[in-house]
C-alpha positions as CSV (number, residue, x, y, z in Angstrom):
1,X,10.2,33.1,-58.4
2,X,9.8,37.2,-58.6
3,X,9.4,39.4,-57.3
4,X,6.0,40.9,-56.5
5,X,4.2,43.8,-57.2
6,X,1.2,43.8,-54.9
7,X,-1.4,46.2,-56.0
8,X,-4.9,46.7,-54.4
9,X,-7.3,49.0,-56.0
10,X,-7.8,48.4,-60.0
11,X,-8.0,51.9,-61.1
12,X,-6.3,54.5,-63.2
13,X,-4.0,55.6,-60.4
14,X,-2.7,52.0,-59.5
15,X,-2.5,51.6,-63.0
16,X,-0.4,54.6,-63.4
17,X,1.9,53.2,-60.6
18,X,2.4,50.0,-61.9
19,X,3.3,50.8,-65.2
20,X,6.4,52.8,-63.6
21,X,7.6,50.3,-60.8
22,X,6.3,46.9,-62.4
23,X,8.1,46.0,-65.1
24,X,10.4,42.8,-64.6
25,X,8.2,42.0,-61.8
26,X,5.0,40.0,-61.3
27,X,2.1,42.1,-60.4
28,X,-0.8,40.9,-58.6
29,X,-4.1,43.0,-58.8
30,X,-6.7,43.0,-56.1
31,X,-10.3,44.3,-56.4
32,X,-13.7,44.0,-55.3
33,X,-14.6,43.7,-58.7
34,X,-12.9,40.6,-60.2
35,X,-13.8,42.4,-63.7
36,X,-11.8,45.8,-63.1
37,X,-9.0,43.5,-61.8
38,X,-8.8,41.1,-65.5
39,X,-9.2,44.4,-67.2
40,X,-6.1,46.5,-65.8
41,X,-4.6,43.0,-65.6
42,X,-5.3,42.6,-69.7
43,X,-3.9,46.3,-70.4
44,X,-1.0,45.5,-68.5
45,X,-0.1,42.0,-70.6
46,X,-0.9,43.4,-73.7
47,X,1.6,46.3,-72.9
48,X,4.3,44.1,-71.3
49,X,3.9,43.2,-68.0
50,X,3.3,40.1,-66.2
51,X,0.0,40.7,-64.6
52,X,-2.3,38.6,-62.8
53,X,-6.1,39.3,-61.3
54,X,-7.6,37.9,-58.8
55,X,-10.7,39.1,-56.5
56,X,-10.2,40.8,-53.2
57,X,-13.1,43.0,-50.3
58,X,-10.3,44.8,-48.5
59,X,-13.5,45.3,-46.0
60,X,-12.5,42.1,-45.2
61,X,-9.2,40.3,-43.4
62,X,-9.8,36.9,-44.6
63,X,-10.3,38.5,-48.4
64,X,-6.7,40.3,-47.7
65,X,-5.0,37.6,-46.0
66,X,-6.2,35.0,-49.3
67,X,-4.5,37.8,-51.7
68,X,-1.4,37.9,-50.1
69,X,-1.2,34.2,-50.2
70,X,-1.9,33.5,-53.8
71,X,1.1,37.0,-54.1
72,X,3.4,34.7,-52.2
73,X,2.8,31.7,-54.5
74,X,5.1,33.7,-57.4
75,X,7.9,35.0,-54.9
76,X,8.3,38.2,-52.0
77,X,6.4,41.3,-52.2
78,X,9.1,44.0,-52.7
79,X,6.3,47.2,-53.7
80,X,3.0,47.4,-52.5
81,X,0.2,49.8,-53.7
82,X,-3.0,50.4,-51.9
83,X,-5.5,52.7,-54.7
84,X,-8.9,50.5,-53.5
85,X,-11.2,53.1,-51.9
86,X,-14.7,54.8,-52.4
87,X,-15.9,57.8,-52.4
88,X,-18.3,60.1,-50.6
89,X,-20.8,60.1,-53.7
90,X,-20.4,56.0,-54.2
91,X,-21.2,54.8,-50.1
92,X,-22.8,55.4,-47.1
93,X,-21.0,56.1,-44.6
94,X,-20.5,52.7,-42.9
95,X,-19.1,51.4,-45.9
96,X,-16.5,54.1,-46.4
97,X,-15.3,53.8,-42.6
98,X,-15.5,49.8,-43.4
99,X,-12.8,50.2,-46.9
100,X,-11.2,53.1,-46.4
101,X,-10.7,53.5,-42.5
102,X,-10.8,50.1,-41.6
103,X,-9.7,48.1,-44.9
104,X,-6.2,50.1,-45.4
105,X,-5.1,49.9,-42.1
106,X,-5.4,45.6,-42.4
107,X,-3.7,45.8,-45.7
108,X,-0.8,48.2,-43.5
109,X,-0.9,45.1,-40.8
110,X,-0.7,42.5,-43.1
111,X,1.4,43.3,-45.8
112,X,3.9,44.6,-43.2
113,X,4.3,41.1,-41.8
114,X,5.1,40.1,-45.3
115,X,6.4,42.2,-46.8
116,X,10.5,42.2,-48.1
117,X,13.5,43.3,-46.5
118,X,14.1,46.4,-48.1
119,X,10.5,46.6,-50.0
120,X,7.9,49.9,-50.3
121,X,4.7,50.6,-50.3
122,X,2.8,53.4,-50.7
123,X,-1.2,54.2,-49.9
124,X,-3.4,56.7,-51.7
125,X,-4.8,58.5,-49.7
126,X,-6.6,62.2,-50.3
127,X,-6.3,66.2,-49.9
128,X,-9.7,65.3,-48.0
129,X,-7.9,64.2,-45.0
130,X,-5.9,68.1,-45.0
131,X,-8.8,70.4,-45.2
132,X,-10.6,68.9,-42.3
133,X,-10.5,70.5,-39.1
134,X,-7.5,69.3,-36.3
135,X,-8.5,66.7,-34.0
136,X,-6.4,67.0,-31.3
137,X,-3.7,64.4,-30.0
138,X,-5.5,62.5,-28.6
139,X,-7.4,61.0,-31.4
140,X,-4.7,61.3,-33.8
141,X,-3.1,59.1,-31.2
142,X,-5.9,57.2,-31.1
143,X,-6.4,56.4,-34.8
144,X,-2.9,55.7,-35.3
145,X,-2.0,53.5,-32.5
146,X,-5.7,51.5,-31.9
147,X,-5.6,47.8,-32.3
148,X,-7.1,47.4,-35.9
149,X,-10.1,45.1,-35.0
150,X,-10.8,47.8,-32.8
151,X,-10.6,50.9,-34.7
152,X,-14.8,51.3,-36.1
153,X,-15.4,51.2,-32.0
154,X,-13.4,54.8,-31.7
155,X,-16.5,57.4,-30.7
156,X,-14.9,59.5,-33.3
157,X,-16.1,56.9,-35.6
158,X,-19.4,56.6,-34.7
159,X,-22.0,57.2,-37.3
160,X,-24.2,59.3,-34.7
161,X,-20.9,61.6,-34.6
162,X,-20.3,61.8,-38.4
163,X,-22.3,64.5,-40.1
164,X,-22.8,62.9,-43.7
165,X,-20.1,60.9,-46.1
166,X,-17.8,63.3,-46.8
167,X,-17.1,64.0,-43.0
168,X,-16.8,60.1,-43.4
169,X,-14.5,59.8,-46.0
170,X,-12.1,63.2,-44.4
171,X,-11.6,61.0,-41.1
172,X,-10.9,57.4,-43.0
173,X,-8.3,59.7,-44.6
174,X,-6.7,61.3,-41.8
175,X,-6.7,57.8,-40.1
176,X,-4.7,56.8,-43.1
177,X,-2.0,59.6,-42.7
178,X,-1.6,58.6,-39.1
179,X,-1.7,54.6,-39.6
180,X,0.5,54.9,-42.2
181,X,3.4,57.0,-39.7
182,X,2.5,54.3,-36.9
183,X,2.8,51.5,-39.4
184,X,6.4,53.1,-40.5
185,X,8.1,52.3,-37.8
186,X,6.6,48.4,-37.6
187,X,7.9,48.1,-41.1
188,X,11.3,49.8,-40.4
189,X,12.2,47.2,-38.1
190,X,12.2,44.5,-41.5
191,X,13.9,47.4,-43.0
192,X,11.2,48.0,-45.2
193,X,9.2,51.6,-46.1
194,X,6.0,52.9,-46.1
195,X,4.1,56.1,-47.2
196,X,1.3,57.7,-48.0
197,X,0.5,60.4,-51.1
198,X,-2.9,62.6,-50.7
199,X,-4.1,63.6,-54.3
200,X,-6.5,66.5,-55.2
201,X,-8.9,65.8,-57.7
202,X,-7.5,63.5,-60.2
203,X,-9.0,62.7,-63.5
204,X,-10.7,59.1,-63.0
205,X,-13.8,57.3,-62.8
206,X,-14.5,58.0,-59.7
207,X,-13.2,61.8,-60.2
208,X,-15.8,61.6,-63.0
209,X,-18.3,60.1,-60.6
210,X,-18.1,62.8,-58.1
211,X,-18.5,65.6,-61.5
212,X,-21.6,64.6,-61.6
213,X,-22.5,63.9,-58.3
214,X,-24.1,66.1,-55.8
215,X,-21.5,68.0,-55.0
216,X,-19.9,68.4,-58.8
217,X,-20.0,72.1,-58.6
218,X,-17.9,71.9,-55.6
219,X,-15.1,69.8,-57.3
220,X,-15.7,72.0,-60.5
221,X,-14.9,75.3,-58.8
222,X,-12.2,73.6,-56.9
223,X,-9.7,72.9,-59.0
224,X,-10.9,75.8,-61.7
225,X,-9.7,78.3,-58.3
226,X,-6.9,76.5,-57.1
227,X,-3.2,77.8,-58.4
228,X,-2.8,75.1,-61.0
229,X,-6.1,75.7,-62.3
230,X,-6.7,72.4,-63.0
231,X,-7.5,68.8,-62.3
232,X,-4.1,66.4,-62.0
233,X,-3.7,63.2,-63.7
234,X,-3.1,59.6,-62.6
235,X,0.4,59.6,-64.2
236,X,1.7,63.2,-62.1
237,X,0.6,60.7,-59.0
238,X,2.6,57.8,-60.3
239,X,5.8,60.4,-60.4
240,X,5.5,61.2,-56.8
241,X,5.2,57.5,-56.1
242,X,7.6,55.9,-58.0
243,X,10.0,58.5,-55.8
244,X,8.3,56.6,-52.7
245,X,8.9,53.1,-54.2
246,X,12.2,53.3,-55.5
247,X,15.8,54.0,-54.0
248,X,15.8,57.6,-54.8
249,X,13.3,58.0,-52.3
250,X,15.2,55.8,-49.7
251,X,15.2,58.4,-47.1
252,X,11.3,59.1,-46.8
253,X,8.9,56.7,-44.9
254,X,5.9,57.4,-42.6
255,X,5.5,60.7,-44.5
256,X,2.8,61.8,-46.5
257,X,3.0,63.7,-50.0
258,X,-0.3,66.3,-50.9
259,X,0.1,66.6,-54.6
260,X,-3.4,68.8,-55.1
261,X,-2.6,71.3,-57.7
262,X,-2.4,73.8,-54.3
263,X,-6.3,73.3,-53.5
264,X,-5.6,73.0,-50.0
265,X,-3.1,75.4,-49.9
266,X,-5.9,77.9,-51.6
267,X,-8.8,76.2,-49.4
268,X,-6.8,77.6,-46.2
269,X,-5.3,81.2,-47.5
270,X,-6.8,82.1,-50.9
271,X,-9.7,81.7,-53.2
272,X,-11.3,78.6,-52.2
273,X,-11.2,79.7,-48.2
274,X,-14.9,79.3,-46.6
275,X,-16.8,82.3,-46.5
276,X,-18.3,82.7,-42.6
């Protein structure tokens, strides 16, 4: 038996992660799209790893709770790594509240029963969640603490209450900053960790998607104005997790990391702020 990688979200980021954290251990990748899965799985056996696909709708508790249980089969989950998302150009807004709200806090509930004594995880969440306006305590509270078959029934979350999908997609990724400290302190009683990083744009499919979506230009003059002057890649994100995942990191849970190239930072007090 092994131990057990447990990724969820076949992309270049959870890619990225694995490659740092997996070797020596067996990885098991999730994804809506069986196909992704075999292909990140194939990359990562042709470069070493032991790597196996299988098909997982994090949308779904019974798709989740079927993943975990074929993980188990090859020994403990000691790292988890939730990348599965989608984004504002991909989804209506339903669907993003249903996989990235909804979805991520399951995988926090029911990896955490699982999940080793002394194991990480780490979620990837998004800048998205920071530039968004404060909700108050109250519904930080309330996203945070609410019973997750009851979260999509918060009026916060209504859709008549949601202006279009990228207000969607900036409260599924608050919700996952504040799940992710409520879920910290469930998982510190097994003595394990959990956090959450928030990229900028990162160079990806779905980064590439978003390009040449409607609101490219946005994205385009985002990262051209903000300090680094560029976008990141999937490997600087990897860095900043395999801190999270590993013992160097041992001191850090319920936190989240913004790794953006200082967009947000310039979105709030220099060349990207809104003009009135």
């Amino acid at each position: 038996m092994s131990d057990v990688v447990l990724l969820t979200g076949a992309g270049q980021i959870g890619m990225a992660i694995a490659r740092r954290i997996g070797y020596g251990k067996k990885i098991v990748i999730g994804d809506k799209n069986i196909e992704n899965a075999k292909m990140v799985s194939k990359i990562l056996i042709e470069a070493g790893f032991d790597a196996q696909a299988c098909e997982c709708d994090i949308s779904s508790r019974d798709s989740i709770q079927n993943l975990i249980e074929e993980a188990l089969k090859h020994g403990e989950i000691t790292r988890f790594i939730n990348a599965a998302g989608v984004s504002p150009s991909q989804a209506p807004i339903e669907t993003i509240l249903k996989v990235d709200l909804y979805g991520t806090a399951v995988l926090l509930e029911e990896v955490g029963k699982v999940i080793k004594k002394g194991g990480t995880g780490v979620i990837i969440s998004s800048q998205s969640g920071h530039r968004m306006k404060q909700l108050g305590a109250v519904i930080d509270e309330q996203l945070a603490t609410t019973p997750t078959e009851e979260l999509l029934d918060l009026e916060v979350l209504q859709v008549e209450n949601i202006e279009d999908t990228l207000h969607a997609y900036q409260l599924a990724k608050r919700c996952n900053v504040k799940r992710v400290m409520y879920e910290a302190c469930k998982w510190g009683e097994k003595g394990a960790r959990i956090n959450s990083i928030s990229p900028g744009i990162i160079v990806t499919p779905l980064a590439i998607d978003e390009f040449n979506g409607p609101r490219g230009d946005f994205y385009k003059n985002m990262f051209a104005k903000c300090p680094s002057g560029r976008p990141g890649t999937a490997d600087e994100v990897a860095t900043v997790a395999d801190l999270l995942l590993n013992e160097q990191g041992s001191f850090i849970t319920g936190s989240d990391i913004l790794i953006d190239g200082g967009a947000t930072a310039s979105y709030f007090y220099g060349k990207l702020q809104p003009k009135d």
